[in-house]
VMD Tcl script that draws the C-alpha trace (Angstrom):
set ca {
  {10.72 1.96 -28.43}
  {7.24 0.85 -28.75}
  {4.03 1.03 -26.37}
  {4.47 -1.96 -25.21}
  {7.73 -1.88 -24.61}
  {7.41 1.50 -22.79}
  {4.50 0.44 -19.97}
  {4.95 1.79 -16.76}
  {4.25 -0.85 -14.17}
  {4.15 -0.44 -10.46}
  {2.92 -2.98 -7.47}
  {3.60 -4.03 -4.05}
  {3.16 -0.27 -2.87}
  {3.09 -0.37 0.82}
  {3.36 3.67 2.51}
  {3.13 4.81 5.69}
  {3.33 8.77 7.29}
  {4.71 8.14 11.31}
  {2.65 4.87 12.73}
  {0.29 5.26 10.04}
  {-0.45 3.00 7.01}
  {-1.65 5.36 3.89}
  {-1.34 2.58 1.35}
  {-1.28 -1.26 1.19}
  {-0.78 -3.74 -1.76}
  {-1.06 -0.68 -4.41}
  {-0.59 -0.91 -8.14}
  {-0.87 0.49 -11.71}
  {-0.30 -0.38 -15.20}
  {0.09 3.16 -17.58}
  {0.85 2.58 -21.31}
  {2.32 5.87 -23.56}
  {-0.12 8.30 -23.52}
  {-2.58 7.44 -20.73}
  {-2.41 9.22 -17.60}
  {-3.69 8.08 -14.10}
  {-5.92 10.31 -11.45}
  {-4.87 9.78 -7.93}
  {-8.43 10.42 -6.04}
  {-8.83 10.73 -2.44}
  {-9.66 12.96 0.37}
  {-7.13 14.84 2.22}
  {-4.31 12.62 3.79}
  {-5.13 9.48 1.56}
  {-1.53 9.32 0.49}
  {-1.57 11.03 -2.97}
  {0.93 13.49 -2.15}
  {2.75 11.26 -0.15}
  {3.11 8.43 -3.40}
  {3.75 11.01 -6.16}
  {6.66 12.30 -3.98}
  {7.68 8.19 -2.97}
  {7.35 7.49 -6.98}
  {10.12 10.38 -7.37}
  {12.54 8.93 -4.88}
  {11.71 11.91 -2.26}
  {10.38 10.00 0.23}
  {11.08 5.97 1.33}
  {8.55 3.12 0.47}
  {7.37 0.78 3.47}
  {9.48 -1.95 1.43}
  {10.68 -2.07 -1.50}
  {8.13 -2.28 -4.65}
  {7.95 -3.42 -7.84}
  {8.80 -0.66 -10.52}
  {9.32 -1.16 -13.79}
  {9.40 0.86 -17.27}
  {9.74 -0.76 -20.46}
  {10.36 -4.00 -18.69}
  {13.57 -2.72 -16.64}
  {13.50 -2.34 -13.16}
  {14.05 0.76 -11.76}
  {14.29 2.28 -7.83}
  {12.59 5.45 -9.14}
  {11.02 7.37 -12.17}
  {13.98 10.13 -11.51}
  {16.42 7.39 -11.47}
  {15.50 5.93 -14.94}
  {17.49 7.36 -18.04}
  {14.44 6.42 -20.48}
  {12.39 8.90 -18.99}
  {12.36 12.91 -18.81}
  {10.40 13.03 -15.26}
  {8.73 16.60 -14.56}
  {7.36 16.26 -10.62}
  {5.20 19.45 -9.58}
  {4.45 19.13 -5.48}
  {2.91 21.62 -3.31}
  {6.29 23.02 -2.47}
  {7.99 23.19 -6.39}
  {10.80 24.98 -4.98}
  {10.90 28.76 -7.04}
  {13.21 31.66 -5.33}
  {11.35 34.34 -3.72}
  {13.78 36.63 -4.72}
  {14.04 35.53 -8.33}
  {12.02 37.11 -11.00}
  {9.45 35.36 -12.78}
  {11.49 34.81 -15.83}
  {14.84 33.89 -13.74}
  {12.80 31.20 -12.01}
  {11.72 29.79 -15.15}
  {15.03 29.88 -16.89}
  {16.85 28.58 -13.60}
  {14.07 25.67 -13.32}
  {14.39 24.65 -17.06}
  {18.38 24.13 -16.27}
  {17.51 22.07 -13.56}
  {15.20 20.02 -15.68}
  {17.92 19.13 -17.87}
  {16.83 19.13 -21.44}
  {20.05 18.37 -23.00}
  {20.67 18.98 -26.55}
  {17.18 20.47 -27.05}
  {17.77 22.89 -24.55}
  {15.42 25.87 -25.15}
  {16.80 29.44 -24.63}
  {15.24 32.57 -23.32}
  {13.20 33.11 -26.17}
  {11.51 29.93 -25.74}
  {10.87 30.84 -21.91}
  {9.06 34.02 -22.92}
  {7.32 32.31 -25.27}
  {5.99 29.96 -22.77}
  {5.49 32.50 -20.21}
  {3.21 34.34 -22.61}
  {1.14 31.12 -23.60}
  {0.59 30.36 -20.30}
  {-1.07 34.18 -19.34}
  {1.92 35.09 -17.20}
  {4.42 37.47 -19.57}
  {3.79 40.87 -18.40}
  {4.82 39.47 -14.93}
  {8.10 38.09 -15.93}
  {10.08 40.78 -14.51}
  {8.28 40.75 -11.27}
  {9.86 38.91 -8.05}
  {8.03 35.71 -7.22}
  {7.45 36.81 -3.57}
  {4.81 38.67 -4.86}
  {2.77 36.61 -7.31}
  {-0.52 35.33 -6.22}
  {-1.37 31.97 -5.90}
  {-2.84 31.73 -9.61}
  {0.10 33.38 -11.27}
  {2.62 31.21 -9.49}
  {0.07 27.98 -10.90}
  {0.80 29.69 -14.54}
  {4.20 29.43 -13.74}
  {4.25 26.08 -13.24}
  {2.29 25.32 -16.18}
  {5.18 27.50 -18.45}
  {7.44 24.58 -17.16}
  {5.08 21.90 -18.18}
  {5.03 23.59 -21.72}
  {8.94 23.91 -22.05}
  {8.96 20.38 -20.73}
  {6.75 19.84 -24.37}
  {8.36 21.92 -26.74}
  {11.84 20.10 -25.67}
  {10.49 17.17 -26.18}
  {9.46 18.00 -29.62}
  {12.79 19.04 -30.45}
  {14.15 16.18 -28.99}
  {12.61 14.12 -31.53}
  {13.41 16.12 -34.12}
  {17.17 15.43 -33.46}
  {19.18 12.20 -32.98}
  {18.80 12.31 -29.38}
  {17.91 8.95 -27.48}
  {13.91 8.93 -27.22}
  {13.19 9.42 -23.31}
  {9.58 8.94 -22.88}
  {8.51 12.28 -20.95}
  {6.28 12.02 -17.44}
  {4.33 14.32 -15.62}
  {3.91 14.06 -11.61}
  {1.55 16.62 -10.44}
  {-0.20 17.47 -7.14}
  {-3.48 18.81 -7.67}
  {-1.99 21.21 -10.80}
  {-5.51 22.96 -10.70}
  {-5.55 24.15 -7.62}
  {-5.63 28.24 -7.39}
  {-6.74 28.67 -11.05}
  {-9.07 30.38 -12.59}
  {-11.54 28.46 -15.70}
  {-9.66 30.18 -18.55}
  {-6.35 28.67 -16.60}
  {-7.61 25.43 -15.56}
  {-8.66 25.09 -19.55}
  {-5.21 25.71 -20.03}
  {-4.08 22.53 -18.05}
  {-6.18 20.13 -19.78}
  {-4.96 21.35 -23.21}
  {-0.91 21.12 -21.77}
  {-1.93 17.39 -20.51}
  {-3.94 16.71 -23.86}
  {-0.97 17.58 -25.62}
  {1.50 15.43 -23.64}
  {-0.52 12.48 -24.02}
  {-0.70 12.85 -28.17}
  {3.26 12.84 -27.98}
  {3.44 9.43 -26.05}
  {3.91 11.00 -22.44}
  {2.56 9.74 -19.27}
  {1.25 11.62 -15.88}
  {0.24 10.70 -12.63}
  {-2.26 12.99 -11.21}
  {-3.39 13.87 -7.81}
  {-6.75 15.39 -7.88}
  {-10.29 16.18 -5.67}
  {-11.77 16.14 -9.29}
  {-12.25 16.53 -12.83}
  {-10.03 18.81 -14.85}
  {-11.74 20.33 -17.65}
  {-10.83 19.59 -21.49}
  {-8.42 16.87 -20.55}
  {-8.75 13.02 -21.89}
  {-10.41 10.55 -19.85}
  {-7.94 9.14 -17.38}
  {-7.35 5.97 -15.46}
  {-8.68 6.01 -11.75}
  {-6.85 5.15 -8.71}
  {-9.18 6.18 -5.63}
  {-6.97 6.42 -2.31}
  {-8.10 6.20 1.22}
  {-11.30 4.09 0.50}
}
mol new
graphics top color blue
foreach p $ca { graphics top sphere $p radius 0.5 }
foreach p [lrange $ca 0 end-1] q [lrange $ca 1 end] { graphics top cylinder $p $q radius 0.2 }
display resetview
């Protein structure tokens, strides 16, 4: 599969919340290994159209979406992609432990024939600054160390993809969709982030962003500023 022939191409976007129109007439090109910044303040519709793009909540009408030329009703719907979506609410178990959350999650995220065992999740629990609370329940993780734990996901969503091409398995073209991914962390973690997305861009990925800002060591993005 090439770069052209794996563009990501969405248009006719129309989104509304109740009576009210967040987003009219919207569109976006992303080739492999660009990502795109959703900017906007506070109810512009960025959490509302990562969560639409996922087939969570319903477009006005329908749009246009396409990857590698096929159309498609959703990015979780399309069997050429891996898709990774991280909202506000990602859905761990209180009364799992750290570790059980991320092993239960990484099931969920279906991996296939690359999929990583428990060494792996340690291994990414440590690289993201969270092992010495993998035994802990998540009830009681603060807001940063539950961020960490999201970003373990995002780097077992990597390393399968690695081994993924490493094997004869059909190339699915891996995508992040992340709501403000920053949010809660500290410099060293937020450093962190930008190296994970850095690193999912030089394998071909794509990611759709939802962001108040800049996040630090990450490649320049594409801009999409809602609610202007």
């Amino acid at each position: 599969m090439t770069a052209n022939q794996s563009q990501l191409l969405a248009a006719n976007i129309y989104l509304s919340r109740g009576r009210r129109r967040l987003l009219s007439n919207l569109g976006f090109t992303l080739e492999p290994g660009q990502w795109l910044a959703l900017l906007g303040p506070n109810g512009s519709g960025k959490s509302t159209l990562l969560r639409a793009l996922c087939g969570l909540y319903s477009f006005d009408q329908t749009p246009e979406l396409r990857f590698a030329g096929q159309t498609i009703k959703s990015l979780a719907h399309c069997p050429d992609l891996q898709l990774i979506f991280q909202g506000h609410a990602p859905g761990w178990k209180d009364g799992l432990s750290t570790l059980e959350n991320l092993r239960w999650q990484s099931s969920l995220d279906r991996y296939g024939e690359s999929a990583l065992g428990d060494r792996a999740l340690e291994d990414a629990l440590d690289h993201c600054g969270i092992a010495q609370q993998r035994h802990l329940p998540f009830a009681v993780l603060s807001a940063g160390q539950r961020r960490r734990l999201a970003m373990s996901r995002l780097c077992l969503s990597l390393w399968a993809r690695q081994a993924q091409a490493r094997s004869d398995d059909r190339e699915r073209k891996l995508v992040w969709l992340l709501d403000e991914p920053s949010t809660a962390l500290d410099d060293q973690g937020q450093d962190l982030m930008g190296r994970l997305l850095h690193q999912l861009l030089e394998q071909g990925g794509l990611a759709i962003v939802a962001t108040h800002g800049a996040m630090p060591g990450s490649p320049q993005a594409a801009m999409l500023k809602l609610g202007s």
